[in-house]
N, C-alpha and C positions, 0 to 999 in steps of 0.2 A: 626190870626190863622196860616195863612202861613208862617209867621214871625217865630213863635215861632217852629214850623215843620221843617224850616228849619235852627234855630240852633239848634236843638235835633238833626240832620240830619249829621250837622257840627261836634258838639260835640264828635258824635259816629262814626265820620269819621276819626276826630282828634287822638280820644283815639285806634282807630284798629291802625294808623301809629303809636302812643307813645308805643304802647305794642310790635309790630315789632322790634322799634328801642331798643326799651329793652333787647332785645331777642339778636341782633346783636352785642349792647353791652356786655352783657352775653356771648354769642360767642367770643369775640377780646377779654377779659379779659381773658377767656381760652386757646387761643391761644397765645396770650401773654407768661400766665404762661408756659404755656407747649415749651416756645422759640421755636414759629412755622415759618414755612419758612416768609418771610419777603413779597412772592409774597404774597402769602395766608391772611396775613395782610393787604396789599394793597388793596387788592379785597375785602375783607372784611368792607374796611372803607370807599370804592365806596359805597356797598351798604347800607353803615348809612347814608351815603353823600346823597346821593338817597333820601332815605327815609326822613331825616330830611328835605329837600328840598321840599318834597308833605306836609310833614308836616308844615309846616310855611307858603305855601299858602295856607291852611285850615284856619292855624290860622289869618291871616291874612282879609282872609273873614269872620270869625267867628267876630273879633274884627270893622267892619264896621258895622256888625246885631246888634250886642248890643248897646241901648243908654242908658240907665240906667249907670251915670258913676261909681256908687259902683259896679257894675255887671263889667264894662268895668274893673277896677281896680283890682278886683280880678282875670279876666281871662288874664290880663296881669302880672300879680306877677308870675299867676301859669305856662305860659308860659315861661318867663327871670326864673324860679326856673327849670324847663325841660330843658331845651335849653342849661344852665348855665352847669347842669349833666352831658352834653353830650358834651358840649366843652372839660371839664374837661379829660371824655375818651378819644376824638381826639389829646387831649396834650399827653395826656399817650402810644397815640399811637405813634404819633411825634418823642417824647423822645427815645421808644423803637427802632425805625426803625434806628434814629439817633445812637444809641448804637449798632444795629445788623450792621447797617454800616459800623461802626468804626471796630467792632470784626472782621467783614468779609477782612476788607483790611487788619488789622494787620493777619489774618490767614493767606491770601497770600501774604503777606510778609516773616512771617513766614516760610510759606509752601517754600515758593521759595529761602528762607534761607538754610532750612534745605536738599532743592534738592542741591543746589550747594556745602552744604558740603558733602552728597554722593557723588557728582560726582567728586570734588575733590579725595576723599577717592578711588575712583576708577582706577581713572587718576593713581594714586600713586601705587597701589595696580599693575595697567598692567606695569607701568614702572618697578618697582622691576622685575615682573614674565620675562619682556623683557631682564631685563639686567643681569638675571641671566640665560636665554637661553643661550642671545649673550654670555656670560659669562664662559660657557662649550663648547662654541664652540672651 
């Protein structure tokens, strides 16, 4: 009886972290789309990181309670079918950061492109106004 108390116990401890982790992912998806700041993503996939981590020693201890191995078998398919979901978002997240990466240094490249040809433009701009002073002098 205790046995079984205590994977109802497991169960419903597992499924409060799956429904979180859901949630988070939900979250990083929306951020994602919405191309949110890259820290904000970071922290974000701490807290899956987190979570999926309390999550897997539930399951963990969940899959030592169970000896019935068609019982074991099933709460392992349903686990690697979860787990697998949620890799899947962690690549996506990967990828993304790796992309905001790449856009962020070509912006300041960019950025620092586009200063130098102002300041060129300017350079140019005080020599003329210079040498058309010196010039009426």
């Amino acid at each position: 009886m205790a046995k079984e108390a205590t994977l109802v116990s497991l169960r419903q401890k597992r499924g409060n972290h799956q429904s979180i982790i859901r949630l988070v992912i939900k979250r990083l998806d929306e951020l994602i789309e919405a191309k949110a700041n890259r820290c904000l993503i970071e922290e974000e996939t701490l807290r899956l990181e987190s979570y999926l981590a309390k999550c897997q020693d539930v399951q963990e201890d969940l899959q030592l309670l169970v000896k019935d191995a068609e019982t074991l078998q099933e709460e392992i398919e349903s686990w690697v079918a979860f787990e697998s979901s949620v890799m899947d978002v962690k690549a996506k997240v990967k990828e993304y950061l790796q992309r905001y990466k790449v856009s962020e240094s070509q912006g300041a490249f960019i950025g620092r492109s586009q200063f130098a040809q102002v300041d060129a433009a300017t350079v140019q701009r005080r020599r003329a106004t210079v040498c058309i002073i010196l010039g009426s002098i």
